[in-house]
Structure formats: structure tokens, C-alpha cells
C-alpha positions as CSV (number, residue, x, y, z in Angstrom):
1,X,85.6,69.5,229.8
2,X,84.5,68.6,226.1
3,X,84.1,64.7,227.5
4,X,82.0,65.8,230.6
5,X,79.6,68.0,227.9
6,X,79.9,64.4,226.0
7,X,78.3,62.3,228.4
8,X,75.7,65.0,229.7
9,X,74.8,65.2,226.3
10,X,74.7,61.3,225.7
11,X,72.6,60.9,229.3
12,X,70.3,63.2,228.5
13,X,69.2,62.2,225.0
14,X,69.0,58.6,226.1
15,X,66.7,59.2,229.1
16,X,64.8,61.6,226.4
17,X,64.6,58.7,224.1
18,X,63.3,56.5,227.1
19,X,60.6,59.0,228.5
20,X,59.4,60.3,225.0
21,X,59.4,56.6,223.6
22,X,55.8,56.0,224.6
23,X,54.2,58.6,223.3
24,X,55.6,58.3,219.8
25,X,54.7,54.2,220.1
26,X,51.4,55.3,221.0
27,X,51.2,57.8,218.0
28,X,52.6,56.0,215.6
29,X,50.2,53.0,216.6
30,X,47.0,55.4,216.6
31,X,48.0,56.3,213.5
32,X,48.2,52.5,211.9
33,X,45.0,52.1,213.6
34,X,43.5,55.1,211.7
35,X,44.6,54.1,208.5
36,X,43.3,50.4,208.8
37,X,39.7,52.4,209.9
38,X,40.4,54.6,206.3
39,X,41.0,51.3,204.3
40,X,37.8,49.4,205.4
41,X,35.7,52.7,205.0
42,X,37.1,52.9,201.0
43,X,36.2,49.4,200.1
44,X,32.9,49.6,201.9
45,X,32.5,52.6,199.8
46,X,34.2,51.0,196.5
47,X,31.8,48.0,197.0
48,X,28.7,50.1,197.3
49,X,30.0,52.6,194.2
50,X,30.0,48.5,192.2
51,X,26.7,47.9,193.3
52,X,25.4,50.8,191.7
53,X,27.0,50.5,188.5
């Protein structure tokens, strides 16, 4: 019994894995994406704060 609950277990956290994978890609990417955004926005801002100076 102990090595049937085994590969349930095993099964279902690999098709888990394979359904949820997309979303956390996709979040993890949107993320990168939003941090790149962040980085421009602080030297545009850093450049302007120069200028000024």
C-alpha cells in the first residue's frame, strides 16, 4: 500500500508541475519584464536629476 500512495503521490506532483509550469514562467517573466521597465525609468530619472545639478 505505502508504494501505491508513492506513485499517486509522484503522478500527481509531476502533472502539477506540468499544468502549473506556465503560469509561474509567465510570472516569473512578467516580473523580469517589470524590473527592466523599473531600471530604464531610474536612469531616465538619474540622468534628468544630473542635468539639474
Amino acid at each position: 500500500m505505502p508504494v501505491v500512495f508513492t506513485c499517486v503521490a509522484f503522478v500527481a506532483g509531476y502533472v502539477g508541475a506540468i499544468v502549473s509550469w506556465p503560469a509561474i514562467r509567465t510570472h516569473v517573466v512578467g516580473t523580469a519584464a517589470e524590473i527592466t521597465a523599473l531600471r530604464v525609468r531610474a536612469k531616465e530619472l538619474e540622468d534628468r536629476i544630473k542635468g539639474e545639478l
